[in-house]
N, C-alpha and C positions, 0 to 999 in steps of 0.2 A: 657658459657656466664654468665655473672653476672645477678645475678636475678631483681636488679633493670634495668638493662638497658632492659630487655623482658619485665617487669610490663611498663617499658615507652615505647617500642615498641609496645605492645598489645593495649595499651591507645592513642595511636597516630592510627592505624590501626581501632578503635572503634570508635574515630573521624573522619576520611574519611568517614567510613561506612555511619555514621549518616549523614555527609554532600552529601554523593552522593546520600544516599534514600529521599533524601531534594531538590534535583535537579531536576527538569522536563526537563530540555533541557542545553546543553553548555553553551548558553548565563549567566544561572548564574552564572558561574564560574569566568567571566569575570566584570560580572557587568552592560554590555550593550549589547544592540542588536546588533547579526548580522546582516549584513546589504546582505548578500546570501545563496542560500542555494544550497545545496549540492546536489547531484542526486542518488538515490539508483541506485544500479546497479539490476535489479530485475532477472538480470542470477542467482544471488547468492543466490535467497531466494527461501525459502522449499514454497510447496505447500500451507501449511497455511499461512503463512506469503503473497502469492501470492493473494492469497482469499481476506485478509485484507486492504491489498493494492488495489484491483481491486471495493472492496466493496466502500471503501473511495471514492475512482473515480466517481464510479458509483452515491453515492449521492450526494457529491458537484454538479454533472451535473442532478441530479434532482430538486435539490432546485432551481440551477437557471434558469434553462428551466422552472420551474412549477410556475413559480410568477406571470407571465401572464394570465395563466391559472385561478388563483387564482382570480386576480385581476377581470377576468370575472364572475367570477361565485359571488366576491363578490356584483353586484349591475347592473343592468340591463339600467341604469340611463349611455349614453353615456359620458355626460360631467364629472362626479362623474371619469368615467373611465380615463379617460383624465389625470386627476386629478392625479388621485391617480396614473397610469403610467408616467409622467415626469420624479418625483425624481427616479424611478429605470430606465428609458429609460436614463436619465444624467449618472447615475453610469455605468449601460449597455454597453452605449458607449466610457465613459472615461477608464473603467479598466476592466470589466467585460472581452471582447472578449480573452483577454491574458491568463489568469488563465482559462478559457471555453476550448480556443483551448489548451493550454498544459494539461491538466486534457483527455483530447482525447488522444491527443497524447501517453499519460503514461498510460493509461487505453490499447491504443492498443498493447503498446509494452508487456506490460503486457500480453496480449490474444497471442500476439506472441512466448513468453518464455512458457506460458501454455502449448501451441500446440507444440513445439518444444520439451518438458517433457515428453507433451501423444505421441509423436508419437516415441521417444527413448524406453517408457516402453511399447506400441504395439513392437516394432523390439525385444525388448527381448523377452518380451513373445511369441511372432511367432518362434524367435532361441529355447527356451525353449521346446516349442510344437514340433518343427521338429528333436530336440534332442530327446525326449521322444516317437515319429515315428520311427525312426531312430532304436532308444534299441529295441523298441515292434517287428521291423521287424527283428533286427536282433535274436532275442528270437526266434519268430516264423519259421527260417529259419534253424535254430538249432536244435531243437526239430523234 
């Protein structure tokens, strides 16, 4: 291959690079927001990745179960409570219960693929175990 066309190959490949370590998400690529999103499939993800995901879950549904909480311990003064609960009780109600209940939702299927993981690598290990019974007796039988 001619050596300028690889110096312009290499320099176009060094360009992607740079432009996809520059991207946080697809949308830039496009220029505007996606308007959905996509659903991991969480069969496919390794145990860490499972973790991350479940973690993620796990606090989104802290912060917004815990604001109440907050909101009491910030002030003892009923009306102040009042108060200061509306603007999150409007949001609460308008958009909040959606993203609460899918965040469960994903957070369960998630503990469901865990458990479906642990209980494949318990079955191995027990075939392991009963192979490794299996040798010792036939050893022992032998001898």
């Amino acid at each position: 291959m001619n050596e300028k066309i690889k110096k312009e190959i290499i320099k176009a490949r060094e360009e992607l690079e740079k432009k996809k370590n520059k991207m946080n998400d697809i949308s830039g690529l496009i220029n505007k927001k996606i308007d959905r999103e996509y659903p991991l499939d969480f069969n496919e993800l390794s145990e860490t990745e499972l973790d991350m995901e479940m973690g993620k879950r796990v606090i989104f549904l802290n912060e917004s179960l815990n604001i109440v909480n907050r909101i009491n311990q910030k002030t003892d003064n009923k009306i102040i409570k009042i108060l200061l609960f509306i603007p999150y009780s409007l949001h609460l109600i308008v958009t909040k219960p959606v993203a609460i209940l899918k965040n469960y939702l994903q957070l369960n299927h998630i503990l469901l693929v865990r458990l479906k993981q642990m209980n494949e690598r318990l079955d191995q290990m027990e075939d392991r175990l009963k192979d490794l019974e299996g040798t010792r007796n036939y050893y022992r039988h032998r001898s």
